[in-house]
PAMITOR-768894 format. One record per residue (C-alpha): residue number from 1; residue in one letter; x, y, z. Coordinates in steps of 0.25 Angstrom, whole numbers, plus 5000, padded with zeros to 4 digits. Each point is the difference from the previous one (the first is absolute). Layout:
// PAMITOR-768894
<num: NUM residuo: A px: X py: Y pz: Z>
...
// end
This chain:
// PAMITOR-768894
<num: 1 residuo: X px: 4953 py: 4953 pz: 4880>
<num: 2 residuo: X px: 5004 py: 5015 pz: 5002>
<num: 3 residuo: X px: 4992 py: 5010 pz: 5008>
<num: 4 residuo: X px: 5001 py: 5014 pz: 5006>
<num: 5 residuo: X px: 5002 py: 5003 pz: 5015>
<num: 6 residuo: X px: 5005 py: 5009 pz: 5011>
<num: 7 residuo: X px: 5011 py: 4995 pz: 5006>
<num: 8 residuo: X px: 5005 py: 5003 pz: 5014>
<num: 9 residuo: X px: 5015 py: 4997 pz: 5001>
<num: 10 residuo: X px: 5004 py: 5009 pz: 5012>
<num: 11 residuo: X px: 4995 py: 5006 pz: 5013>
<num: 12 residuo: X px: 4997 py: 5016 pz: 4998>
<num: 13 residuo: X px: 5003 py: 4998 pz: 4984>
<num: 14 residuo: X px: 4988 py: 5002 pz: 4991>
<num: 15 residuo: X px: 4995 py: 4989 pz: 4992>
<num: 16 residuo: X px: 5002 py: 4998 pz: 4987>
<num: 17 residuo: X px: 4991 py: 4995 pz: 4988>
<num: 18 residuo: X px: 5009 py: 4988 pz: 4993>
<num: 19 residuo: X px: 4997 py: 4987 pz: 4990>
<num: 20 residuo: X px: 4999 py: 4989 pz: 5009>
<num: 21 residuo: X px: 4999 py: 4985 pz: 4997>
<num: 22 residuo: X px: 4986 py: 4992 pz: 5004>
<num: 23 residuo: X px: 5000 py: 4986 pz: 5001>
<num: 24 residuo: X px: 4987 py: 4993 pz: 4994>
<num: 25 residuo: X px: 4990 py: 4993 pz: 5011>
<num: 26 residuo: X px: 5005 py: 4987 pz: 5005>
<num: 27 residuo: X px: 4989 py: 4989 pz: 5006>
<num: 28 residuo: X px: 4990 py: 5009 pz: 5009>
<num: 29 residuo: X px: 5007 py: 5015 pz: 4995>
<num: 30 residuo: X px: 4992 py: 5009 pz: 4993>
<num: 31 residuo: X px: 5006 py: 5012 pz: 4989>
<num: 32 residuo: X px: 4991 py: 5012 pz: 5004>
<num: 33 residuo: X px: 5002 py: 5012 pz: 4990>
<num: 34 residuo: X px: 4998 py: 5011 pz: 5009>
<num: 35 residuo: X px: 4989 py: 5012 pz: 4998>
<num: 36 residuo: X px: 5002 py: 5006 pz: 5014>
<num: 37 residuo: X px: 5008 py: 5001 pz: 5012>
<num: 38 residuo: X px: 5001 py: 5009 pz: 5012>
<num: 39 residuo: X px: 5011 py: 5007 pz: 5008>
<num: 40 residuo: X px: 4999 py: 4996 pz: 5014>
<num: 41 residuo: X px: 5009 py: 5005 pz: 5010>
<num: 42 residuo: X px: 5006 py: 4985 pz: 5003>
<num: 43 residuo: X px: 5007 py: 5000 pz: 4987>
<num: 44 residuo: X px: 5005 py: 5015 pz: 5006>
<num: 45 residuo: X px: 5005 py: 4994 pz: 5013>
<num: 46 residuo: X px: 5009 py: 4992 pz: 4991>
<num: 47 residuo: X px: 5006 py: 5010 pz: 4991>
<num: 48 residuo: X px: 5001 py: 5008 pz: 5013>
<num: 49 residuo: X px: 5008 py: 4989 pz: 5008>
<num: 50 residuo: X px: 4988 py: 4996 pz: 5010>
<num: 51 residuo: X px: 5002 py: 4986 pz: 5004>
<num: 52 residuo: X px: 5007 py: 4986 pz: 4996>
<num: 53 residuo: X px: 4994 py: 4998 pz: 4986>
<num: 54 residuo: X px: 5013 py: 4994 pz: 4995>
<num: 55 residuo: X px: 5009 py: 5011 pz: 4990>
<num: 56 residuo: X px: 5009 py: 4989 pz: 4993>
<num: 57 residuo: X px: 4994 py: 5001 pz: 4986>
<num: 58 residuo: X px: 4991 py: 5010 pz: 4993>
<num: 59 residuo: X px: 4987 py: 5000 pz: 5004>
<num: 60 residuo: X px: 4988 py: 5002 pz: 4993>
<num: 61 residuo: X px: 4989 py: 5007 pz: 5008>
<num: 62 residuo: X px: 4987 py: 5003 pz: 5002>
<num: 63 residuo: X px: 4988 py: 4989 pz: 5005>
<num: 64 residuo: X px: 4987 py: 5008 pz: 4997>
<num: 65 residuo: X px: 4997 py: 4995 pz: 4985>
<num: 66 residuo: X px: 4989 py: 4994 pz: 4993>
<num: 67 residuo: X px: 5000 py: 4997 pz: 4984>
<num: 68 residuo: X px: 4995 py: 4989 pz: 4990>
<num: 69 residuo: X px: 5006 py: 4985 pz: 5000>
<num: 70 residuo: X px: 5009 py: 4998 pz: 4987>
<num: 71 residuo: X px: 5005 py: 4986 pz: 5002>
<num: 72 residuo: X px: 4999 py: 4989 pz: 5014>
<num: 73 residuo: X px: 5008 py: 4989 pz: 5003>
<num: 74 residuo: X px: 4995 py: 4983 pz: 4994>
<num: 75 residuo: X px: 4993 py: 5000 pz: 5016>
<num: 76 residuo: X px: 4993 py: 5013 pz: 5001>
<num: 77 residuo: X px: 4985 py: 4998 pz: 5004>
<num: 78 residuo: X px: 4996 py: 5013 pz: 5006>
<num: 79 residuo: X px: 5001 py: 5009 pz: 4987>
<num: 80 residuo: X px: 5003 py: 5001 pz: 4985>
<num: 81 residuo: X px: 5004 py: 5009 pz: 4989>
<num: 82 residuo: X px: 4992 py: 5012 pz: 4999>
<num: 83 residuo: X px: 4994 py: 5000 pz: 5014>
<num: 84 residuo: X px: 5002 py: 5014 pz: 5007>
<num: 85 residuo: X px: 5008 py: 4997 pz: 5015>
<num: 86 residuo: X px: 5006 py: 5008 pz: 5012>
<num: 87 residuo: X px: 5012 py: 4995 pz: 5006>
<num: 88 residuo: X px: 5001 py: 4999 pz: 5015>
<num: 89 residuo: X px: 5013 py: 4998 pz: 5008>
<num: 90 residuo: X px: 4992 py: 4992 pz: 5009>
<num: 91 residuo: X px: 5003 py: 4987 pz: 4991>
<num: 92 residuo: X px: 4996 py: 4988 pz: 5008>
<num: 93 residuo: X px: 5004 py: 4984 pz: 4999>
<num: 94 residuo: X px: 4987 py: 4995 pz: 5003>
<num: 95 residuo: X px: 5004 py: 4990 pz: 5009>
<num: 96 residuo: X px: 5009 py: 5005 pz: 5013>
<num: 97 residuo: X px: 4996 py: 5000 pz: 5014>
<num: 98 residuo: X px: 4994 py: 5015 pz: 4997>
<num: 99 residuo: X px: 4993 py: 4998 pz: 4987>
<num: 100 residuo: X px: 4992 py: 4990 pz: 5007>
<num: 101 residuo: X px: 4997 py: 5007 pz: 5009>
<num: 102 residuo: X px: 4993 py: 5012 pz: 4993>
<num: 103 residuo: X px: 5012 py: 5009 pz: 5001>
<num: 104 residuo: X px: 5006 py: 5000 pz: 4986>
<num: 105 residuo: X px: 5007 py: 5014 pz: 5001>
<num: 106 residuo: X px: 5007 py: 4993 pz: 5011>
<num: 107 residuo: X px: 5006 py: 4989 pz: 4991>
<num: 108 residuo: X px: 5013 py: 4993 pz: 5003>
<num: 109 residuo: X px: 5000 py: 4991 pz: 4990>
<num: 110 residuo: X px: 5009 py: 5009 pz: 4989>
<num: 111 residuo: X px: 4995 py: 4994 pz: 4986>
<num: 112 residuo: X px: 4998 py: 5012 pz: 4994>
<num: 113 residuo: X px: 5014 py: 5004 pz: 4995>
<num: 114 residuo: X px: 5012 py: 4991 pz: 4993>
<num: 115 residuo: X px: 5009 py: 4994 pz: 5008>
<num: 116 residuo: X px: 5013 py: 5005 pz: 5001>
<num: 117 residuo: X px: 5008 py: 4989 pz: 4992>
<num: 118 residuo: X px: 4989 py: 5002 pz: 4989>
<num: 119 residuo: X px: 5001 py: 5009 pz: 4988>
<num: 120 residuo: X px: 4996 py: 5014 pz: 5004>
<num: 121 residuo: X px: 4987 py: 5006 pz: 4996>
<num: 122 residuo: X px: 5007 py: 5014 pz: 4997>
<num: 123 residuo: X px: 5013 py: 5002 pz: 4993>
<num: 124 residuo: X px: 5009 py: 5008 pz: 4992>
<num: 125 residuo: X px: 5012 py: 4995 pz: 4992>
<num: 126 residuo: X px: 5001 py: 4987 pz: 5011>
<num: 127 residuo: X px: 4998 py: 5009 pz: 5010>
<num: 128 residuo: X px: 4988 py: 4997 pz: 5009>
<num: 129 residuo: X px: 4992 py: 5009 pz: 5006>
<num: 130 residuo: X px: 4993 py: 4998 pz: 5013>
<num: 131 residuo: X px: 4985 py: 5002 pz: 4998>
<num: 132 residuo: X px: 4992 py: 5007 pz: 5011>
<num: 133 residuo: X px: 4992 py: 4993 pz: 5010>
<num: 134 residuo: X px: 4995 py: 4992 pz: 4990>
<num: 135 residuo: X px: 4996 py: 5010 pz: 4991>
<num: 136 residuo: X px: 5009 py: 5011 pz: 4994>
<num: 137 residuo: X px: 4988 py: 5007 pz: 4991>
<num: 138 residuo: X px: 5008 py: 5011 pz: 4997>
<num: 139 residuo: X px: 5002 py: 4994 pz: 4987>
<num: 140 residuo: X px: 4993 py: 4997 pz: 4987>
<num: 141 residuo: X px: 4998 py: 4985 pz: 5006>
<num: 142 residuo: X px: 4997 py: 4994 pz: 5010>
<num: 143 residuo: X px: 5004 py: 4986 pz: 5002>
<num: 144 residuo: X px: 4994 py: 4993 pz: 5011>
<num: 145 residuo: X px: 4995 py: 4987 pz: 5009>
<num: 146 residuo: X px: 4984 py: 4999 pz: 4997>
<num: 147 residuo: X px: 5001 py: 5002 pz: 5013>
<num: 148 residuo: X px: 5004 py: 5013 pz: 5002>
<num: 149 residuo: X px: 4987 py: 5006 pz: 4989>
<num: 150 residuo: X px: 4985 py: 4999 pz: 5001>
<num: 151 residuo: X px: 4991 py: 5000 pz: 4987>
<num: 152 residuo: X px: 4990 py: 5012 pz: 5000>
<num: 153 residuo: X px: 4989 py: 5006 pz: 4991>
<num: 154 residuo: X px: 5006 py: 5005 pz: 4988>
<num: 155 residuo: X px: 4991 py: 5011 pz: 5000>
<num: 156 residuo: X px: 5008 py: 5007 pz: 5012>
<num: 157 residuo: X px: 5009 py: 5011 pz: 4998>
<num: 158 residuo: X px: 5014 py: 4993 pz: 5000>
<num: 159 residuo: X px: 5005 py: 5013 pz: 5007>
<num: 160 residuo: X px: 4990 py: 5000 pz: 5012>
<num: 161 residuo: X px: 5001 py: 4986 pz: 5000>
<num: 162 residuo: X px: 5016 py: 4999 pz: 5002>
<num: 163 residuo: X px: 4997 py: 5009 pz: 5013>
<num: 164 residuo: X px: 4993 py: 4990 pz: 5008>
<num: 165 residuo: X px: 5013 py: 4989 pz: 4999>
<num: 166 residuo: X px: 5007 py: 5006 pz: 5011>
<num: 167 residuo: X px: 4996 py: 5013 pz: 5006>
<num: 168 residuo: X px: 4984 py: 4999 pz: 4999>
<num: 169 residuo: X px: 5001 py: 4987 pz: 5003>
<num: 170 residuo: X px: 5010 py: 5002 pz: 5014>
<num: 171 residuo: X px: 4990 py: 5012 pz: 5003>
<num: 172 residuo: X px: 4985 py: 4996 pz: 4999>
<num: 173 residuo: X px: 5006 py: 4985 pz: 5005>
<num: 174 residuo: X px: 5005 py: 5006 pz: 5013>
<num: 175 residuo: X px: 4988 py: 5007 pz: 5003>
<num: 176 residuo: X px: 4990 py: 4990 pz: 4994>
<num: 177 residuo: X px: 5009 py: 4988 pz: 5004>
<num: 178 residuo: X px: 5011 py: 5002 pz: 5011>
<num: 179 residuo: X px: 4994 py: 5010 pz: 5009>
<num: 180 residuo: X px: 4989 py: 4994 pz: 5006>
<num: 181 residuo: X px: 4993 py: 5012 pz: 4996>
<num: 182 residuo: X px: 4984 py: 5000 pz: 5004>
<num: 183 residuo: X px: 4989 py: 5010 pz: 4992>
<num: 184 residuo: X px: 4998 py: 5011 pz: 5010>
<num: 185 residuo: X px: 5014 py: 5002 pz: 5005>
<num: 186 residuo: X px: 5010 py: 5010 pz: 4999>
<num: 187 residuo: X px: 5014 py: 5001 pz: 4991>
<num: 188 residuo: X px: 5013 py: 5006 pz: 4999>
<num: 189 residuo: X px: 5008 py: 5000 pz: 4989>
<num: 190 residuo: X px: 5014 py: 5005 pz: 5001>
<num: 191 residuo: X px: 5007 py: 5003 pz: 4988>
<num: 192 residuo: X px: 4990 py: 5003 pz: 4988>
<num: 193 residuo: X px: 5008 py: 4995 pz: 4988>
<num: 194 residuo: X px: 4994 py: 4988 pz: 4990>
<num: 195 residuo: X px: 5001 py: 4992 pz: 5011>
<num: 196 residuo: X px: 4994 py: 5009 pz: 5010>
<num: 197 residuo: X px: 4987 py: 5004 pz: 4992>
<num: 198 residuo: X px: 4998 py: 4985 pz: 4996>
<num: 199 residuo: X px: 4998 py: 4998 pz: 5015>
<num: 200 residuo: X px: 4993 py: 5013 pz: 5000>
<num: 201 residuo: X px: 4990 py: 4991 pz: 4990>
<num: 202 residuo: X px: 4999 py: 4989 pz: 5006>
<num: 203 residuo: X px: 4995 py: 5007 pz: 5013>
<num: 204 residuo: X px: 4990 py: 5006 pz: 4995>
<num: 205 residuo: X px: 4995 py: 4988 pz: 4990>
<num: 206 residuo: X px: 5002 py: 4992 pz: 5015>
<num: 207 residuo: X px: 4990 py: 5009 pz: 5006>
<num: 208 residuo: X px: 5009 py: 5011 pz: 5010>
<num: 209 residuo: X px: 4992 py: 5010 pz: 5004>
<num: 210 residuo: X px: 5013 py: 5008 pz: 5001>
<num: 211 residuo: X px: 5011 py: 5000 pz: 4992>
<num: 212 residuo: X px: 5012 py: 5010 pz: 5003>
<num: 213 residuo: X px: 5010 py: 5003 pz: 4988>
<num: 214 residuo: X px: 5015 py: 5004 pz: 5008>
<num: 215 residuo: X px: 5011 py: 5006 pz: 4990>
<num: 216 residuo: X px: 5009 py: 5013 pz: 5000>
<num: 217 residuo: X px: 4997 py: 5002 pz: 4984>
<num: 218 residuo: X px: 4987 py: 5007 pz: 4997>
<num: 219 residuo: X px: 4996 py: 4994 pz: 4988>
<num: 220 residuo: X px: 5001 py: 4986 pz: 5006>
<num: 221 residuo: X px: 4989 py: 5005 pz: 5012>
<num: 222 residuo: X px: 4992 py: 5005 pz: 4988>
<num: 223 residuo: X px: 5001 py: 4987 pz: 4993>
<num: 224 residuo: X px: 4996 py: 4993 pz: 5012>
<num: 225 residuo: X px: 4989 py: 5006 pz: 5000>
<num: 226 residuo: X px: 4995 py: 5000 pz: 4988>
<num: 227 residuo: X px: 5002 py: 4984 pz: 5002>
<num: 228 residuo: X px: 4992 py: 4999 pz: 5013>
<num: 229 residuo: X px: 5007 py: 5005 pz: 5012>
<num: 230 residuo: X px: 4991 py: 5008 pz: 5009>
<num: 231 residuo: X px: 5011 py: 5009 pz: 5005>
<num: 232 residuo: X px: 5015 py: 5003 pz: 4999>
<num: 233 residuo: X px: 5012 py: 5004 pz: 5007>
<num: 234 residuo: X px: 5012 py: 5008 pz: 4996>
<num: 235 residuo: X px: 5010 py: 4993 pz: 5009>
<num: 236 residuo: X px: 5010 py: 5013 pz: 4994>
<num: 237 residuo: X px: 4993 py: 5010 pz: 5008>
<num: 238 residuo: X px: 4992 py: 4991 pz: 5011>
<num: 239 residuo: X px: 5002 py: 4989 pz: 5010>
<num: 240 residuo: X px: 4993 py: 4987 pz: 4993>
<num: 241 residuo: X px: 4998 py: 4993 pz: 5013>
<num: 242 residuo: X px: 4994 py: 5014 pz: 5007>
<num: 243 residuo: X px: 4993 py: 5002 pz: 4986>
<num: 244 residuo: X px: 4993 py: 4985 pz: 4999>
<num: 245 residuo: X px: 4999 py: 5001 pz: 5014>
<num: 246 residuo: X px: 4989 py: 5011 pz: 5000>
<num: 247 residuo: X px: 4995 py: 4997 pz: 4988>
<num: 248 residuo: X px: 4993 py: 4988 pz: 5006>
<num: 249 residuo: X px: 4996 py: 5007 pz: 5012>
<num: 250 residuo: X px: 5014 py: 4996 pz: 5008>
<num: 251 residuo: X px: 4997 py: 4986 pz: 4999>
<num: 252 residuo: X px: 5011 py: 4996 pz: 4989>
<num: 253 residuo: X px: 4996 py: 4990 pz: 4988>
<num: 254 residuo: X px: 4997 py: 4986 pz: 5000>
<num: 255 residuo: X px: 5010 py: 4998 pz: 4987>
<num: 256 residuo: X px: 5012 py: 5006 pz: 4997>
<num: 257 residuo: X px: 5009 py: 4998 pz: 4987>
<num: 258 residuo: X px: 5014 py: 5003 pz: 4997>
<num: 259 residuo: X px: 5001 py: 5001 pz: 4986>
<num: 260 residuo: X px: 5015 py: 5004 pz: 4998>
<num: 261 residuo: X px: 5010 py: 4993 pz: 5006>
<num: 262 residuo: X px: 5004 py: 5011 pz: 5009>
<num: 263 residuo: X px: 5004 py: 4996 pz: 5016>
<num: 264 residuo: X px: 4993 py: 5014 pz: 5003>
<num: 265 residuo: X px: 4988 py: 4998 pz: 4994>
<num: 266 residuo: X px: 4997 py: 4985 pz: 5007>
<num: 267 residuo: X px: 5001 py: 5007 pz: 5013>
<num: 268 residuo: X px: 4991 py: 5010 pz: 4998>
<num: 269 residuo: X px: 4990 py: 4989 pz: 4993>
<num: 270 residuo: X px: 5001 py: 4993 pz: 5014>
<num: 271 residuo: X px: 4998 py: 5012 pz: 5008>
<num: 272 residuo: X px: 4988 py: 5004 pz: 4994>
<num: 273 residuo: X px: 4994 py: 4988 pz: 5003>
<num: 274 residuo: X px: 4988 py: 4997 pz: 5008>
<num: 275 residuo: X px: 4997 py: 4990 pz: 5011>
<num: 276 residuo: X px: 4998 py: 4988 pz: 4993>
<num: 277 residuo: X px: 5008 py: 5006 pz: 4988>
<num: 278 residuo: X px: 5007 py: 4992 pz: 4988>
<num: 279 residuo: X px: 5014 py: 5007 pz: 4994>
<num: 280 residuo: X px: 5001 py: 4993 pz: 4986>
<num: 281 residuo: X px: 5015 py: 5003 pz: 4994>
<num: 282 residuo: X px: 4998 py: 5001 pz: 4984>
<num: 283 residuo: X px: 5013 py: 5007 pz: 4998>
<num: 284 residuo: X px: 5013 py: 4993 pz: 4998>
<num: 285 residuo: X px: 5010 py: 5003 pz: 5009>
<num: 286 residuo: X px: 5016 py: 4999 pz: 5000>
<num: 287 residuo: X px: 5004 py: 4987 pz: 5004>
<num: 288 residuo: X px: 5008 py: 5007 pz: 5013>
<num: 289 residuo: X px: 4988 py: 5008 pz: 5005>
<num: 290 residuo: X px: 4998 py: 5001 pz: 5014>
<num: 291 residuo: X px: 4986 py: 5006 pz: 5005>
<num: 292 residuo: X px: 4999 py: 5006 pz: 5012>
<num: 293 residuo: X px: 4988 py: 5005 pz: 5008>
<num: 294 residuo: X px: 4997 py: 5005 pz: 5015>
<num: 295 residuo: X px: 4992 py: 4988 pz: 5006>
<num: 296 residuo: X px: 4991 py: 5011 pz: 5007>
<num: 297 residuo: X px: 4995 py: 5007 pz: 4985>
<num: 298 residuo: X px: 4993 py: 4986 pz: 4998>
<num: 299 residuo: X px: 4985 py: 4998 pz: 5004>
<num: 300 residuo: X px: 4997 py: 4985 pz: 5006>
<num: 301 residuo: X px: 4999 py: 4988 pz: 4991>
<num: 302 residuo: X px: 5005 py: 5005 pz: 4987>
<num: 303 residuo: X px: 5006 py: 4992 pz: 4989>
<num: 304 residuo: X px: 5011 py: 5002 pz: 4992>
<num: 305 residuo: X px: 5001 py: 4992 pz: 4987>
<num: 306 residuo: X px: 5005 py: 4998 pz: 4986>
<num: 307 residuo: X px: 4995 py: 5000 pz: 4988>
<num: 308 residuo: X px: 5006 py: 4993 pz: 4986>
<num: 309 residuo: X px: 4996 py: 5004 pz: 4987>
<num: 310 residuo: X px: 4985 py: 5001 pz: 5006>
<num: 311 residuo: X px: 4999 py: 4985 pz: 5004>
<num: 312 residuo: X px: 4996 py: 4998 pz: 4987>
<num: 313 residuo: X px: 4995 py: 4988 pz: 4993>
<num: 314 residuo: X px: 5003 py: 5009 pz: 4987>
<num: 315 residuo: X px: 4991 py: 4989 pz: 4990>
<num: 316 residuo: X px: 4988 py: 5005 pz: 5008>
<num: 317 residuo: X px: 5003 py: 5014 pz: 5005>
<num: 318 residuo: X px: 5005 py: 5005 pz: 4987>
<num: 319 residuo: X px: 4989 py: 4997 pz: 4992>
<num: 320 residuo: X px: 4991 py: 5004 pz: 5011>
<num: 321 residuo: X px: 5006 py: 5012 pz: 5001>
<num: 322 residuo: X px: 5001 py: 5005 pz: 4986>
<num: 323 residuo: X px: 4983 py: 4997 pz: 5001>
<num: 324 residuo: X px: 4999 py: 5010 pz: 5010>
<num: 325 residuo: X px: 5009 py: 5010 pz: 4989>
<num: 326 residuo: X px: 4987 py: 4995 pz: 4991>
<num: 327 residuo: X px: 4992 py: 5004 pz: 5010>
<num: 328 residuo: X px: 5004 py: 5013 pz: 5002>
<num: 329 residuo: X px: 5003 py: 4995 pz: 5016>
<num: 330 residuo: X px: 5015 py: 5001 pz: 4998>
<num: 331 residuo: X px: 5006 py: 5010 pz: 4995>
<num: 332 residuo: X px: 5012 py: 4998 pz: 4990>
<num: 333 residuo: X px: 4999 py: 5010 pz: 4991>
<num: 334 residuo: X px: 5003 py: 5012 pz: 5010>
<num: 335 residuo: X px: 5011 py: 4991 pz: 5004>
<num: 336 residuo: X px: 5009 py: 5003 pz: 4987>
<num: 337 residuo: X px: 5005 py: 5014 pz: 5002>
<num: 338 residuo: X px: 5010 py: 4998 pz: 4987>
<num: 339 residuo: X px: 5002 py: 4993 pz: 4989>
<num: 340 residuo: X px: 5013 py: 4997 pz: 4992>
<num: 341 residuo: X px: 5009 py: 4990 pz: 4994>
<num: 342 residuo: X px: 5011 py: 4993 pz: 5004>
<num: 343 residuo: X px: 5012 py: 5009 pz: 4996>
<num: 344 residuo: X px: 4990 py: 5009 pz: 5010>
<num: 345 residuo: X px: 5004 py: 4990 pz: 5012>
<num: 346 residuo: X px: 5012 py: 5009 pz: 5007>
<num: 347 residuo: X px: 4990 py: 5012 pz: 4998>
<num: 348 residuo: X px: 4990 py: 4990 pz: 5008>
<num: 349 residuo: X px: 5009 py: 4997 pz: 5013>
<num: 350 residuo: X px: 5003 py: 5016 pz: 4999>
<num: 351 residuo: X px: 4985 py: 5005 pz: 5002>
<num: 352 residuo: X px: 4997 py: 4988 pz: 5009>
<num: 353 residuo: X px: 5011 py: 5006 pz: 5010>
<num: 354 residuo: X px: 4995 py: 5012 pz: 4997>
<num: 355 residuo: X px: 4986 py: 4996 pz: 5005>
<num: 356 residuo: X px: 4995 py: 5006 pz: 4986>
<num: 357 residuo: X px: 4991 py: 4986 pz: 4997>
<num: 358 residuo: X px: 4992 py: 4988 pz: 5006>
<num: 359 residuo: X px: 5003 py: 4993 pz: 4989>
<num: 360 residuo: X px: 5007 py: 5000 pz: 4986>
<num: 361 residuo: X px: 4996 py: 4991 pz: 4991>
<num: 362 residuo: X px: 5012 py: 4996 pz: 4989>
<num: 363 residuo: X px: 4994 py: 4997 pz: 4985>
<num: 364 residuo: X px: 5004 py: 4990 pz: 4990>
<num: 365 residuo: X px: 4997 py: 5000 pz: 4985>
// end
């Protein structure tokens, strides 16, 4: 079957919007037409040539997507055609060491993509395409494990919904689930992007007392804000560590974020810890970076941890979530600063360098 996709062929190059072949689903696979899909800044690390995510084939991107089932596989026993669904990158086997054990964002079992020596998913002419993290919804379908989707209420907005499969997921997870965080406590968050201002949400729906937004764009602090943090900080014009420092009366926070994958940022996040104080590393950092702090800047006891994709167990949490968008507890409406479509996704990773958006959302007919 044809479809339409943005394809990334080359480091720094725009992507380009090409007919591309999709397999139909085989055993547990699911055909998802997709409604929705943000632009998160991990599919900009790639274009921009962060990391190891192999560059021997076209790749098509974007892991934020959520859509309506077309077709599944003779073994599919979690959804059916016509069931509305957001994909997570989090696909789980079900049965590794992790999965059993709770921690099915931490799978190791690696069902949820064809095996190398299988026909690829993604194609063009016999060329096959390497299909991101599981994912690639920067496409008109998505074909995917049932493993990598959740069935949700099809009254939910598609749009809003796609948001919560990877960045509302990672950020209200790693407040709500990763940190440790306890109602009364006192937050940081370093880097007030879609991943940031989820976190932002999931401390105030956890219950901080104080929740301080840190970012050198001004429309971001004002987001923040309008989303539940207490306070900001401009780190452009003021020391963040002096800043959060004396906003909390010299004492430093119980929890601090990082929620860009900047080396900078962690070490201010562990510096403007309190005793006793947790740093929780969101952001996604080069695979070379070195992080570096004067032992002296610490208080006793603290913590340094990471966080993946908000330790989620994304069957649960997703749903959970989007019932506290119903509820008017999580805000993911203020979270869509654009809309566009796809041949709007280079436009896209333009204002997100630009820091013009928390998040564009892409539309599909």
């Amino acid at each position: 079957m044809e479809t339409k996709a943005a394809v990334f062929r080359k480091v720094h190059e725009p992507l380009t919007i090409e007919s591309i072949e999709i397999d139909k689903p085989w055993g547990r696979e699911v055909l998802v037409k997709t409604a929705a899909t943000g632009v998160c800044h991990s599919d900009l690390h790639v274009v921009d040539g962060v990391g190891r995510f192999p560059l021997d084939r076209p790749i098509i991107l974007g892991h934020e997507g959520a859509g309506v089932v077309e077709a599944v596989g003779a073994d599919v026993t979690t959804v059916r055609p016509g069931d509305h669904v957001v994909a997570c990158l989090s696909g789980f086997c079900g049965s590794c060491e992790q999965c059993l054990g709770g921690h099915p964002n931490l799978c190791v079992g690696g069902v949820v993509t064809r095996a190398e020596s299988a026909p690829p998913r993604l194609s063009q002419k016999g060329q096959a395409f390497r299909q991101f993290i599981g994912i690639s919804s920067y496409a008109e379908r998505m074909l995917l494990h049932e493993n990598s989707v959740v069935k949700i209420d099809p009254e939910l907005p598609l749009d809003r919904a796609a948001l919560v499969g990877c960045g509302v997921l990672t950020g209200v997870g790693a407040a709500l689930r990763s940190s440790g965080l306890e109602a009364g406590q006192t937050v940081a968050v370093f880097g007030c992007g879609g991943v940031g201002l989820s976190i932002v949400q999931g401390a105030r729906i956890g219950g901080a007392r104080q929740i301080i937004g840190v970012d050198v764009f001004e429309s971001k602090l004002e987001m923040a804000k309008r989303v539940g943090a207490t306070h900001v900080v401009n780190s452009a014009q003021d020391d963040p560590v002096k800043a959060v420092r004396a906003l909390t009366g010299g004492a430093g926070v119980d929890h601090a974020f990082e929620a860009v994958g900047n080396t900078t940022l962690v070490r201010q996040a562990i510096e403007s810890l309190a005793i006793r104080g947790t740093a929780t590393i969101v952001g996604v950092l080069p695979p070379d970076a070195k992080i570096e702090f004067p032992w002296m800047a610490i208080r006793p006891e603290c913590r340094v941890q990471t966080s993946r994709m908000g330790s989620n167990r994304f069957r649960v949490d997703i749903p959970r979530y989007l019932e506290f968008y119903r509820q008017g507890r999580l805000l993911l409406d203020e979270m869509v600063t654009r809309r566009g479509r796809l041949d709007g996704i280079n436009e896209a990773f333009r204002a997100m360098k630009a820091g013009e958006v928390a998040r564009t959302v892409l539309l599909f007919e």
